[in-house]
Every structure is written in structure tokens, then in C-alpha cells.
MIKOLZA-378618 format. One record per residue (C-alpha): x, y negated, z; residue number from 1; chain; residue in three letters. Coordinates in nm, 4 decimals, padded with zeros to 6 digits. Layout:
residues N
+----------+----------+----------+-----+-------+-----+
:        x :        y :        z :   n : chain : res :
+----------+----------+----------+-----+-------+-----+
:        X :        Y :        Z : NUM :     A : ALA :
...
+----------+----------+----------+-----+-------+-----+
end
This chain:
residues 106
+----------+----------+----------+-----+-------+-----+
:        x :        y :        z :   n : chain : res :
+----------+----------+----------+-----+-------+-----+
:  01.2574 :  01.4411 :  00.8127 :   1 :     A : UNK :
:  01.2303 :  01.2484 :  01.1138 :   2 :     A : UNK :
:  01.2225 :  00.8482 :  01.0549 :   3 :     A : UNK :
:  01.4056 :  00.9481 :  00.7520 :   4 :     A : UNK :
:  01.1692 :  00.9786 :  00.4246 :   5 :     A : UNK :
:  01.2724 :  01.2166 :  00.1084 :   6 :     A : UNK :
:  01.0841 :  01.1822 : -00.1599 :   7 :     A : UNK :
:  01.1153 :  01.3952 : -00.4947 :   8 :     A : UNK :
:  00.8254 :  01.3508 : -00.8028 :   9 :     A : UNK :
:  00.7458 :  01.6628 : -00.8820 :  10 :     A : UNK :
:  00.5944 :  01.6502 : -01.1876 :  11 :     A : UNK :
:  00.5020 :  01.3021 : -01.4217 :  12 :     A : UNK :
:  00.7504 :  01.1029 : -01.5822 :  13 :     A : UNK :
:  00.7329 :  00.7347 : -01.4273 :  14 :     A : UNK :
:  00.9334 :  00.6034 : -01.7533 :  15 :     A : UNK :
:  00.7057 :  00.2930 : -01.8536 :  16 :     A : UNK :
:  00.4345 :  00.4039 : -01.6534 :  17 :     A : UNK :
:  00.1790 :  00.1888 : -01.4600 :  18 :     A : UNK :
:  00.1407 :  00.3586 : -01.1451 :  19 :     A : UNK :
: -00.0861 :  00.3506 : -00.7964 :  20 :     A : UNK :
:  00.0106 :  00.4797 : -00.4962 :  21 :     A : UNK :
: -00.3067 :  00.5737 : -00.2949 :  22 :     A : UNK :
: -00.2256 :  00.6356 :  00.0780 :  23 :     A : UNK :
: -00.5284 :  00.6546 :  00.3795 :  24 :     A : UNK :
: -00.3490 :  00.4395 :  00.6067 :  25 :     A : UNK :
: -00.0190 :  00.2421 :  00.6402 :  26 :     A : UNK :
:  00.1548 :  00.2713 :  00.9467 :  27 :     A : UNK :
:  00.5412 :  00.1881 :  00.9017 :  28 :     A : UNK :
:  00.5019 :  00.1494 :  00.5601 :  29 :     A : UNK :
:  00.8679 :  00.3208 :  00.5574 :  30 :     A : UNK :
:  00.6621 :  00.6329 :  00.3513 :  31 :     A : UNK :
:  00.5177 :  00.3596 :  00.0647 :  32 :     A : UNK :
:  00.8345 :  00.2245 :  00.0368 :  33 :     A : UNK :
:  01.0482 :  00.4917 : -00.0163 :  34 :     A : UNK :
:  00.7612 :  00.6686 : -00.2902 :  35 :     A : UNK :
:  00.7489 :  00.2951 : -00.4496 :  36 :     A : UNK :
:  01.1989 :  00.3311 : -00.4792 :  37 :     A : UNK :
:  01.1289 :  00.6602 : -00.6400 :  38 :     A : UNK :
:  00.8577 :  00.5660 : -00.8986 :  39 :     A : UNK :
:  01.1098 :  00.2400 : -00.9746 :  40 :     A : UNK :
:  01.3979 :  00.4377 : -00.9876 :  41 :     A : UNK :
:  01.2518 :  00.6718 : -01.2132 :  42 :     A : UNK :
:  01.1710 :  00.3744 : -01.4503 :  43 :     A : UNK :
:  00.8248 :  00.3207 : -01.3379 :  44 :     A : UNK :
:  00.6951 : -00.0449 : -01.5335 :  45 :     A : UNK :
:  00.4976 : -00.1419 : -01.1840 :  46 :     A : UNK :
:  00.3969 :  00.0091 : -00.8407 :  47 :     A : UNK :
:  00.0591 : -00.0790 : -00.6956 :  48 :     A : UNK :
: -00.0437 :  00.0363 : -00.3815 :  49 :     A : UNK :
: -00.4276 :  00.0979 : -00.2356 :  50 :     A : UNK :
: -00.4518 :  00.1536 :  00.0972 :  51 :     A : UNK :
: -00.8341 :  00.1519 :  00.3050 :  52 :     A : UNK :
: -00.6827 :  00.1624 :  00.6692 :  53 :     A : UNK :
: -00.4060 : -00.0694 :  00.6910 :  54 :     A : UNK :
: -00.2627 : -00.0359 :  01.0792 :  55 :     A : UNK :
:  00.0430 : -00.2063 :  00.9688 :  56 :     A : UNK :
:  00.2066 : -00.2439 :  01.3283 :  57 :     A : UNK :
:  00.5593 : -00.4166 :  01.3822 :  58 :     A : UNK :
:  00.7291 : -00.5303 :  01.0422 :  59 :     A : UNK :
:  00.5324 : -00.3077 :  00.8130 :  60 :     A : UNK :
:  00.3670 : -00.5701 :  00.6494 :  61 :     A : UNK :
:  00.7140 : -00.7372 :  00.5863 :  62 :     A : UNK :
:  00.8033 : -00.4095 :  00.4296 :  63 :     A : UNK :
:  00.5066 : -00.3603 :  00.2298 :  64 :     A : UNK :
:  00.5517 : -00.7212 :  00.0619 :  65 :     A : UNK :
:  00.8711 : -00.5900 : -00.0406 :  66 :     A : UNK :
:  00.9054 : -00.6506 : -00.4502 :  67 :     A : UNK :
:  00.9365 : -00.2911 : -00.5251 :  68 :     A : UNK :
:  00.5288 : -00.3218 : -00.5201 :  69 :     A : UNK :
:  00.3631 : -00.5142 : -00.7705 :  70 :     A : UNK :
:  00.0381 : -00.5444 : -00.5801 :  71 :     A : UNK :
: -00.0788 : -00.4057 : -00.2410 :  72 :     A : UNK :
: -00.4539 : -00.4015 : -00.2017 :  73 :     A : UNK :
: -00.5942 : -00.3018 :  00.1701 :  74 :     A : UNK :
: -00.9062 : -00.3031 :  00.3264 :  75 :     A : UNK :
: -01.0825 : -00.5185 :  00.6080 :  76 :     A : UNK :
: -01.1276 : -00.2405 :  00.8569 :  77 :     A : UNK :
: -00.8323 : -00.3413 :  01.0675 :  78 :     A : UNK :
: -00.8922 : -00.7164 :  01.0790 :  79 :     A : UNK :
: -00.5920 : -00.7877 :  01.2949 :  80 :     A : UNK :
: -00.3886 : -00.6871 :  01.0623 :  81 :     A : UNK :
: -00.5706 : -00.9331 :  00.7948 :  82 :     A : UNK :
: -00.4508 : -01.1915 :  01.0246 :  83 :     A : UNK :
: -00.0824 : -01.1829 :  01.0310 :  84 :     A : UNK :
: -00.0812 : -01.1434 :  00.5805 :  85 :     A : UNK :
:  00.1244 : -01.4542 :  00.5016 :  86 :     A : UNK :
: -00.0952 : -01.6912 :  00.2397 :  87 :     A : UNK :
:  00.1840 : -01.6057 :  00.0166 :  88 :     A : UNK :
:  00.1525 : -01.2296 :  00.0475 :  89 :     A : UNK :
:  00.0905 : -01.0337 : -00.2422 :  90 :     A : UNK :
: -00.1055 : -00.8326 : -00.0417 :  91 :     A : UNK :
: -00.4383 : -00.8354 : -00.1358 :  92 :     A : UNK :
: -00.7903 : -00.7705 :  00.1284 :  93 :     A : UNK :
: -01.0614 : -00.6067 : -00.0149 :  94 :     A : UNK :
: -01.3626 : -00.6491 :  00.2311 :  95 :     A : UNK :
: -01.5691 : -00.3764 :  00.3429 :  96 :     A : UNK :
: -01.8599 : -00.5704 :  00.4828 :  97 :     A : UNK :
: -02.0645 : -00.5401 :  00.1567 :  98 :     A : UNK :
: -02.0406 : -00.1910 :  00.1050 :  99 :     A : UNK :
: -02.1449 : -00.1626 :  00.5229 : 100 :     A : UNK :
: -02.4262 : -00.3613 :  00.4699 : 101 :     A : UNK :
: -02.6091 : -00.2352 :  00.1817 : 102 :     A : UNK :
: -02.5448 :  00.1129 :  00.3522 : 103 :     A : UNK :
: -02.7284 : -00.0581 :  00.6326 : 104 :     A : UNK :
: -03.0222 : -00.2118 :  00.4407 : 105 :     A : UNK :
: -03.1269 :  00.1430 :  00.3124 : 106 :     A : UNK :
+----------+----------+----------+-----+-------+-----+
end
């Protein structure tokens, strides 16, 4: 609704449960955040997050290291936004220049 985010689950009962969020890109990270609330409102025991194409302009990152999320796991594929992770970040990079290269080597 605008910069406003509603979010409802639908069906799953977070009570105790372990759950990942799995999102193709962050761009606010105002959408995470407000799914994360839900799941921890609705007794959820932790919120991960796995993101491959984190943009993460402006203060997303900030938001994103919020401690509604247990751990945040993005990829490499926007390395400028590697950059600005604090060391102290529970945000965590997986790297796709592996998975490139052995595609490569083929």
C-alpha cells in the first residue's frame, strides 16, 4: 500500500517455528522487515533471511541488521553493497564466484 507494508500469514503457525524468509532482492528492506515483525509477532523462535541480489540502497542495510532477524545471508552479485556491511553485521556474504567459475570451466 504505498511505502506502507501489510503483511498477514496466511496459513502456518510461526509458534516455535524456525523460519526463512527467501526474497530475490532487497531494496528498502522495509518489505523483510515488516514479514520478519509478523513471523515474531506470531511467536516465531528465529527469522533468517536469504536474499541472492542484495541492492540495499540508502539505510536498508541498517534496517536489515535490525534484531528482528537472526541471520541475513546475501550474495556477492552487488559488491558495493558488500562494502558498506559493518564487520559487526550479522549479515552474512555468500560468494558467487565459485559457482561462476565452475559454470565457466565446463
Amino acid at each position: 500500500d504505498g511505502d506502507r507494508r501489510i503483511v498477514v500469514i496466511k496459513s502456518g503457525d510461526p509458534r516455535s517455528a524456525y523460519c526463512v524468509i527467501v526474497d530475490d532482492l532487497i531494496m528498502s528492506g522495509k518489505t523483510l522487515f515488516e514479514c520478519a515483525k509478523a513471523l515474531r509477532s506470531g511467536g516465531a523462535q528465529s527469522v533468517n533471511v536469504f536474499v541472492p541480489h542484495a541492492v540495499c540502497p540508502g539505510s536498508a542495510l541498517e534496517l536489515i541488521s535490525d534484531e528482528v532477524f537472526d541471520d541475513v545471508w546475501i550474495t556477492d552479485s552487488c559488491p558495493w553493497t558488500v562494502k558498506k556491511i559493518p564487520v559487526s553485521s550479522k549479515i552474512k556474504v555468500v560468494s558467487l564466484a565459485p559457482l561462476i567459475a565452475q559454470d565457466l570451466l565446463r
